[in-house]
DRENTI-428078 format. One record per atom (N, C-alpha, C): residue number from 1; residue in one letter; chain; atom name; x, y, z. Coordinates in steps of 0.001 Angstrom, whole numbers, plus 524288, in hexadecimal, padded with zeros to 5 digits. Layout:
<fikols>
[NUM,"A","A","CA",[X,Y,Z]]
...
</fikols>
This chain:
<fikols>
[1,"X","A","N",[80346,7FB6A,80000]]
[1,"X","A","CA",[80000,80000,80000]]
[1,"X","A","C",[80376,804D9,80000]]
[2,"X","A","N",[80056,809A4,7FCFC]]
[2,"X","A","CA",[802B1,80D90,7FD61]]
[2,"X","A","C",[7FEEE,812CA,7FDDA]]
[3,"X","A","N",[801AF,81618,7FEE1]]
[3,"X","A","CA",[8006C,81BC6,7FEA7]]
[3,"X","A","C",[7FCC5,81CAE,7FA2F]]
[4,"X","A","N",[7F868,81F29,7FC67]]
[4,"X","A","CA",[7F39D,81E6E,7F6C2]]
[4,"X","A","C",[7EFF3,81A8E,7F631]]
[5,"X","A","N",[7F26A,814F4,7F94B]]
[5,"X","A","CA",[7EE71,810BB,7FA02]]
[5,"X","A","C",[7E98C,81114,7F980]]
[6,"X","A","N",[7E497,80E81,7F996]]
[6,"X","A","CA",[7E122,80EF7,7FB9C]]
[6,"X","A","C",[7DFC2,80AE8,7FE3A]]
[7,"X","A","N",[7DEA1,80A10,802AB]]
[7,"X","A","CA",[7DE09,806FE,805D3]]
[7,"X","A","C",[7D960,80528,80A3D]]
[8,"X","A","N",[7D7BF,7FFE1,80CB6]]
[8,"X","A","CA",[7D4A1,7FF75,80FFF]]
[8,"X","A","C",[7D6AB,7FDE9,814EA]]
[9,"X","A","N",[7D52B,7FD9B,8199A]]
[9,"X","A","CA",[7D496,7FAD3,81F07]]
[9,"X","A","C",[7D3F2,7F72E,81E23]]
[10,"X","A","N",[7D6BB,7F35B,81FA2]]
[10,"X","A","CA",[7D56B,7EC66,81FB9]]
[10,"X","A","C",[7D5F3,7E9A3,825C6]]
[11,"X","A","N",[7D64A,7E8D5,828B2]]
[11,"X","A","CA",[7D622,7E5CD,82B4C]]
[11,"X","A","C",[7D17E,7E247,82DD4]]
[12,"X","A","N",[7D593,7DCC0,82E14]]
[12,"X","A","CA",[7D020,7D8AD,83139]]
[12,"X","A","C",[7D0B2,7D8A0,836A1]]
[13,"X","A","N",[7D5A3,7DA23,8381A]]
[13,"X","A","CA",[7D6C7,7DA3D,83D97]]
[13,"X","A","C",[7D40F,7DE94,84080]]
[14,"X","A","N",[7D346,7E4CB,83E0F]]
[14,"X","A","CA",[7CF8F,7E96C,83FAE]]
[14,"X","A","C",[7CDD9,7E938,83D1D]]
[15,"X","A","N",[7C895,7E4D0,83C7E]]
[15,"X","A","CA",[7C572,7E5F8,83839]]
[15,"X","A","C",[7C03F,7E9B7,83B62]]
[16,"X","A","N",[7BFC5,7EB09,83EC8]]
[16,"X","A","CA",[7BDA6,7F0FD,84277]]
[16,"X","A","C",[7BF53,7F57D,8414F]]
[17,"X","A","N",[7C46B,7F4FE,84112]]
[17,"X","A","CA",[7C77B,7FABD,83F5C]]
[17,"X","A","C",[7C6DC,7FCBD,83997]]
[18,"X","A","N",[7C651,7F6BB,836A3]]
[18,"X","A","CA",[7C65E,7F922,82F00]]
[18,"X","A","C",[7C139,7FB1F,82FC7]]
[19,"X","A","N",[7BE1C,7FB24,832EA]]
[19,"X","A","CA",[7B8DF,7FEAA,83249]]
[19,"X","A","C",[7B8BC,803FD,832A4]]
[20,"X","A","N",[7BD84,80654,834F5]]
[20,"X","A","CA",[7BDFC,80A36,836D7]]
[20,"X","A","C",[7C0DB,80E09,832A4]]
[21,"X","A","N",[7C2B5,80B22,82D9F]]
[21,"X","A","CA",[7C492,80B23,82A71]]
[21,"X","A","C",[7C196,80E1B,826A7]]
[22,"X","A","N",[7C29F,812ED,82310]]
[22,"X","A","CA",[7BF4D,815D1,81EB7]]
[22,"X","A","C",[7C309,81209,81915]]
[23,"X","A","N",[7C19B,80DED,818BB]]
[23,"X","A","CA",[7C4DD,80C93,8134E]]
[23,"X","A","C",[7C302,80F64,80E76]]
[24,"X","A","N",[7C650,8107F,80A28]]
[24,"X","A","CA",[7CB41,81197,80A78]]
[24,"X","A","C",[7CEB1,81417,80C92]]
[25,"X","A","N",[7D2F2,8128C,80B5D]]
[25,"X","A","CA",[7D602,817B1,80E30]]
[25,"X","A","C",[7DB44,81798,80A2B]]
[26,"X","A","N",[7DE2A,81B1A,809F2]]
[26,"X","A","CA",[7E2A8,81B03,8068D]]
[26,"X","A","C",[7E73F,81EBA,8095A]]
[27,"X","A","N",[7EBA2,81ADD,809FC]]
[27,"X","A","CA",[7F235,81B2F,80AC3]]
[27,"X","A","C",[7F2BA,81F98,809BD]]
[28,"X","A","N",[7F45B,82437,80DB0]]
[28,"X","A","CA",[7F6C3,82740,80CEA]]
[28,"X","A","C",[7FBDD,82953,80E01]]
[29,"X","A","N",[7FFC3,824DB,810FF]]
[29,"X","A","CA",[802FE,82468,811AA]]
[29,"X","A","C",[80798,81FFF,814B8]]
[30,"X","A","N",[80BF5,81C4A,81515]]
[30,"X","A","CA",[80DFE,81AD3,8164E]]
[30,"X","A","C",[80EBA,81C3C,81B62]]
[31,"X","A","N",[80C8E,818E7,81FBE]]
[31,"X","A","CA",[80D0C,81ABD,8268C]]
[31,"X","A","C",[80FEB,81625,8278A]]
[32,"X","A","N",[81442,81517,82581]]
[32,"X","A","CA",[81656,810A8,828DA]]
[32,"X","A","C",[81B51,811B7,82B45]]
[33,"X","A","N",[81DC4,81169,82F02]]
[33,"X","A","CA",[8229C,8118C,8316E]]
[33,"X","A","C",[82750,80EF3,82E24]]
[34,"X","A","N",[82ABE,81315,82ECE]]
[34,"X","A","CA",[82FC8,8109A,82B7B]]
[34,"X","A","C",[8320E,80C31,82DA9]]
[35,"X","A","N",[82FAB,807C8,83192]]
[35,"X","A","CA",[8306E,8012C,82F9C]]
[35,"X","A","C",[82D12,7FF2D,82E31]]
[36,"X","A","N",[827E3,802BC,82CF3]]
[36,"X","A","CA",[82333,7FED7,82A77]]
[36,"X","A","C",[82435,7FF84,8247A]]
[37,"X","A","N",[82685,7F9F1,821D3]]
[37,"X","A","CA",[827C0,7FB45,81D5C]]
[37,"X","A","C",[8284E,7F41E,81A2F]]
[38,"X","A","N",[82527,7F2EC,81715]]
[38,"X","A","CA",[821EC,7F772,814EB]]
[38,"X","A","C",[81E35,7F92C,815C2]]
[39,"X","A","N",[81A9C,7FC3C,815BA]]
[39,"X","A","CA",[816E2,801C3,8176B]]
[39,"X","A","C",[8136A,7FEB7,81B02]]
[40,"X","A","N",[812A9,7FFD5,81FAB]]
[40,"X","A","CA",[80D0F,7FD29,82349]]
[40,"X","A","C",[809E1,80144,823FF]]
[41,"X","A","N",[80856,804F7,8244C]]
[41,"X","A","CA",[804B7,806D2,8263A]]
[41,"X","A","C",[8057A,80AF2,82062]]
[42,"X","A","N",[8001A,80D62,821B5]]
[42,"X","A","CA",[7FFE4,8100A,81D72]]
[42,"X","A","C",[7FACE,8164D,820AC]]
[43,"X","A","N",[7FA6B,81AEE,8200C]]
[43,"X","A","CA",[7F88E,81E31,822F6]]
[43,"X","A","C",[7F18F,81D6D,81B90]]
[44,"X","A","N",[7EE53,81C64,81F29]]
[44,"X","A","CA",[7EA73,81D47,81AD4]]
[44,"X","A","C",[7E4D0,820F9,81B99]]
[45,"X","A","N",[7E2EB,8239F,8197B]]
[45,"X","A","CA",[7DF37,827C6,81805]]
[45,"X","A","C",[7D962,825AF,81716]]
[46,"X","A","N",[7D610,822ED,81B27]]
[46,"X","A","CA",[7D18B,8208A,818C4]]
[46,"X","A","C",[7CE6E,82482,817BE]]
[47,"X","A","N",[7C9CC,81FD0,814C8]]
[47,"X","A","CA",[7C51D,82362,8112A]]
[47,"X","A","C",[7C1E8,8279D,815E4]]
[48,"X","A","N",[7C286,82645,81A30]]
[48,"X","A","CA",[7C0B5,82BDA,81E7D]]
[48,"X","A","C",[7C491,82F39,81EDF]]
[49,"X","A","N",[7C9D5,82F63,81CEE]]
[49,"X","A","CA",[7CCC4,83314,81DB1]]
[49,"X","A","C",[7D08E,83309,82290]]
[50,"X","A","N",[7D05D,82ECC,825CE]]
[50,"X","A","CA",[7D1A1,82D7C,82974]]
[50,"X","A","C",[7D71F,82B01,826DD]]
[51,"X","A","N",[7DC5B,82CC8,82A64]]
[51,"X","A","CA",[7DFCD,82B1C,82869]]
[51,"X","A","C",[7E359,8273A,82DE8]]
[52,"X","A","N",[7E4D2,82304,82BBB]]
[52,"X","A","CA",[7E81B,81FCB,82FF9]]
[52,"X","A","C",[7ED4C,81BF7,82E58]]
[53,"X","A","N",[7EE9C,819DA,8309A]]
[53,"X","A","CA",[7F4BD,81620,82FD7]]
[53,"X","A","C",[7F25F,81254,8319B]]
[54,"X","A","N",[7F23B,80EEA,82D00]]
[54,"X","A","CA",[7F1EC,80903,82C14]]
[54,"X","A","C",[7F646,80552,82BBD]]
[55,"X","A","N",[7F7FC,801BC,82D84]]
[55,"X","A","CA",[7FA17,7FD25,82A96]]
[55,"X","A","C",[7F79A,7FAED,826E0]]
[56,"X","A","N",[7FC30,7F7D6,82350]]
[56,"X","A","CA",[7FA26,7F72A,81D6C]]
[56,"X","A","C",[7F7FF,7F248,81D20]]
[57,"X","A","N",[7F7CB,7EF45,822FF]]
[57,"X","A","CA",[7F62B,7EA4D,822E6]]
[57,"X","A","C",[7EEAA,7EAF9,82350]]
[58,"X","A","N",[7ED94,7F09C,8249E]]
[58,"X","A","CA",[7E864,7F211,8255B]]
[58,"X","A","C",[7E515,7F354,81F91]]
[59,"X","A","N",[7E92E,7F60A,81D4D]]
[59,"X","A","CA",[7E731,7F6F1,81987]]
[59,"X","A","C",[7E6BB,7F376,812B4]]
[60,"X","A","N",[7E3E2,7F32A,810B9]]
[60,"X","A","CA",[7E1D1,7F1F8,80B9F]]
[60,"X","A","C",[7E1B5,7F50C,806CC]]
[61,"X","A","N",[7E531,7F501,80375]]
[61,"X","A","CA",[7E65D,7F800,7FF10]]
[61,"X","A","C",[7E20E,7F8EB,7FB3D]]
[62,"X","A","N",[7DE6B,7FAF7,7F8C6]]
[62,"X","A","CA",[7D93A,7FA5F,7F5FD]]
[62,"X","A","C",[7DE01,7FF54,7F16D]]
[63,"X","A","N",[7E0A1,7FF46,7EE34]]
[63,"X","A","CA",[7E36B,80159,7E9A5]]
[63,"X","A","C",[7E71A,7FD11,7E96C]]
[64,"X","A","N",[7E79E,7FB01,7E30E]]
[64,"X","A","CA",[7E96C,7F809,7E0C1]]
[64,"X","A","C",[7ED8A,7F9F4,7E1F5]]
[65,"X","A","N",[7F20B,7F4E1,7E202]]
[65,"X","A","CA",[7F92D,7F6F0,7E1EB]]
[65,"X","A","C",[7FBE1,7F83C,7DD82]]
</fikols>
C-alpha cells in the first residue's frame, strides 16, 4: 500500500471497532517508525473526515496495484 491508496477497515478480531469505521478512507501518509520497515502503519483520512494511524494488517486495499 501506498500514499493515495484507497482503502477499508478489516478486522475479525475488532470486528466492534470496524463499525466505528466511515469506509472509505484513503492513505495520506507513511506513519511508520524508522524500524518499521517495510511500511506498518499508515496515517488514513476516512469518508467522515476523521483522520487516524492504522496498521497495515487492519487495513484492505480497494485500488488495484
Amino acid at each position: 500500500m501506498k500514499v493515495g491508496d484507497l482503502v477499508k477497515f478489516e478486522s475479525n478480531f475488532f470486528s466492534a471497532a470496524a463499525k466505528g469505521y466511515a469506509n472509505p478512507g484513503i492513505i495520506l501518509e507513511d506513519a511508520s517508525r524508522p524500524h518499521d520497515r517495510p511500511a506498518q502503519h499508515f496515517r488514513v483520512m476516512w469518508a467522515d473526515q476523521r483522520i487516524t494511524i492504522e496498521h497495515t494488517s487492519y487495513l484492505e486495499p480497494l485500488t488495484s496495484p
